[in-house]
N, C-alpha and C positions, 0 to 999 in steps of 0.2 A: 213153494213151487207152484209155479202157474197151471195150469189146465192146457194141455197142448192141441190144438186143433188140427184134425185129419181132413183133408179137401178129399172130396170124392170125385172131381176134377180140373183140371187146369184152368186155371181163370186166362182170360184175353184182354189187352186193355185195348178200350175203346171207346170213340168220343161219338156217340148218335145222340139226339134229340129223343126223349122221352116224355110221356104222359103218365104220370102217378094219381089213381083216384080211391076216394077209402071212405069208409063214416068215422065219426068224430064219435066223442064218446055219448053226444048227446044224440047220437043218432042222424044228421047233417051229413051231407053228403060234402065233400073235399076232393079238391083235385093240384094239383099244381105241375108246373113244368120244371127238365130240367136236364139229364145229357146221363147217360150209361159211362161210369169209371170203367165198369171191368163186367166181362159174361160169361159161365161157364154153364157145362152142362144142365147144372139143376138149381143155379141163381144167378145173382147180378148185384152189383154197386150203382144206387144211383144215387148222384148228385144232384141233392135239392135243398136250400134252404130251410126246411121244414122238420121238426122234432116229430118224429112218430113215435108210439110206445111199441116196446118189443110184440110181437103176438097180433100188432093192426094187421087187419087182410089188407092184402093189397089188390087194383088191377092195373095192370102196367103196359102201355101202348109203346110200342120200338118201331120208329123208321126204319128201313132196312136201308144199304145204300144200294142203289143199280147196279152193279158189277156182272155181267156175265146172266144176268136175264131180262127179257125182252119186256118185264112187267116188274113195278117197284112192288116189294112187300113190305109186311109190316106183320112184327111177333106181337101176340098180344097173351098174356102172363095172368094167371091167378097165385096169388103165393102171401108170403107171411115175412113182417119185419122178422128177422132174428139178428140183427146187431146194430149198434146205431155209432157213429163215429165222436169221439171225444172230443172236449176242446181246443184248439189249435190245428186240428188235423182240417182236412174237405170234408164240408159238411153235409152230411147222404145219410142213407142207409145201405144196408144189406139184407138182400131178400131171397128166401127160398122160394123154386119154383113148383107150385105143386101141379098146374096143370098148365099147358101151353098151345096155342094154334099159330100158322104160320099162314098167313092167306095175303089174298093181292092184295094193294092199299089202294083207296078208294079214291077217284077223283073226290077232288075239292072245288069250293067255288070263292075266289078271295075279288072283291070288287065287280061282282059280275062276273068276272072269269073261270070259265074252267083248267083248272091247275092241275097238274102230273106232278107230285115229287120231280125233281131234276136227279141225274146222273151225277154221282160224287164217285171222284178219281182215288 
């Protein structure tokens, strides 16, 4: 018999642009990109090409999309692999969140220019 897993809440699926960054086991700092599968109250699924070991800390930057406020945000996550996706399946992890801030997201400057996030419908 398997081990039956209790969510402590409703995951959401969702497709945002995400920032993954961790140390390596040599101590190297890491980062890579990649897009939020699913978000619930106290983790998240992200999809990124990358094998983490169970237990890497993570920090985790989330675009938010503009919907309904006047300033784009951006969640930004301290938390812990705890499951990693098999082969064949999307290749992610699964992360608990253990500490979270939600604040404005910052202009950017891409060619010289000053950039806002744009508005997604």
């Amino acid at each position: 018999m398997g081990i039956k897993q209790h969510r402590l809440s409703t995951r959401i699926s969702m497709e945002l642009p995400v920032e993954i960054h961790w140390k390596s086991r040599t101590g190297s700092r890491k980062q890579a990109m990649g897009r939020v599968g699913n978000i619930s109250g106290n983790g998240l699924f992200i999809e990124i090409p990358t094998r983490l070991q169970r237990g890497t800390s993570v920090k985790i930057k989330v675009l938010l999309p503009r919907g309904g406020t006047q300033t784009p945000l951006e969640l930004l996550c301290n938390g812990r692999v705890v499951r990693l996706n098999q082969r064949g399946q999307v290749p992610g992890v699964g992360a608990i969140i253990d500490e979270y801030e939600l604040r404005p997201a910052p202009r950017t400057r891409i060619g010289g220019k000053r950039v806002t996030p744009a508005a997604t419908d």
